[in-house]
N, C-alpha and C positions, 0 to 999 in steps of 0.2 A: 496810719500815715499812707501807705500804699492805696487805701480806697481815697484818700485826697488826692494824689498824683493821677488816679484812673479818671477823678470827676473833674478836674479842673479842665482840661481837654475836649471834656463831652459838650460841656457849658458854653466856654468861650475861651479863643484862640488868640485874644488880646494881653493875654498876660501869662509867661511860661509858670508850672508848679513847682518851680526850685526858688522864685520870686517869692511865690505866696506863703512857702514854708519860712522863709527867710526872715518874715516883718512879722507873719506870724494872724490869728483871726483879730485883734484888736485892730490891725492898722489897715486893713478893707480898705476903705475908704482913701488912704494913701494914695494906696498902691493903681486902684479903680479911676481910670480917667472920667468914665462917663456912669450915669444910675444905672446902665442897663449892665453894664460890666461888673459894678458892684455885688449887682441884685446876681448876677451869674455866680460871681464868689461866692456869695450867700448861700446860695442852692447847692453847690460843689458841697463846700462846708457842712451844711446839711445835712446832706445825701450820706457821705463821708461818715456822720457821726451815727446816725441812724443806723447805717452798716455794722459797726462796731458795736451799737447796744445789740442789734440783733444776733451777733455771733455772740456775745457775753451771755444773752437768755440763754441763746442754743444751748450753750455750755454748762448753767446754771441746770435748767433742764433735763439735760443729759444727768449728771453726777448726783440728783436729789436721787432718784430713784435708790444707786449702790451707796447713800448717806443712810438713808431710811433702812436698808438691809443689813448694815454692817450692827455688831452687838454695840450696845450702849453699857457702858461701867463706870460706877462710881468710885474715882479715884481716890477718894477718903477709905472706901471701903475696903478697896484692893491692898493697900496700904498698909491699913490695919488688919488686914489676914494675916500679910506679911509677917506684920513685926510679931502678930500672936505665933505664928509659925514658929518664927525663929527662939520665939520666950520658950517655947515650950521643946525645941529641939536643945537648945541651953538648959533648961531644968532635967532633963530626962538623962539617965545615967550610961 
């Protein structure tokens, strides 16, 4: 939301970005007196979401690496250690 409020300002000064959060992306058109204004929201908008996926890879990116390093365990497996653990600390006198 905050890359919306930086880009609506850069684009065009026709329509403040507490307006454009307000009606929200379906109602553009609304809100847009003229195409060139529109075509600006559009771009804002854009701009805006583009920003966002690119912080979501970054982040995707970042965290595969210590996903990939962490141990992998089969939790069926663990499980049933367990319970044999326990049968057998129960059986033993």
């Amino acid at each position: 939301m905050n890359g919306l409020l930086d880009e609506i300002p850069k684009n065009t000064k026709a329509v403040r970005p507490d307006e454009v959060l307000a009606v929200g992306p379906t109602a553009f058109q609304h809100l847009a007196r003229t195409p060139e204004i529109l075509r600006a929201l559009q771009d804002a908008y854009a701009t805006a979401i583009q920003l966002t996926m690119y912080f979501s890879l970054a982040t995707v990116c970042l965290a595969l690496p210590f996903a990939l390093g962490m141990q992998w365990l089969n939790v069926k497996k663990v499980v049933a250690k367990a319970q044999n653990a326990a049968t057998a600390a129960e059986d033993s006198p």
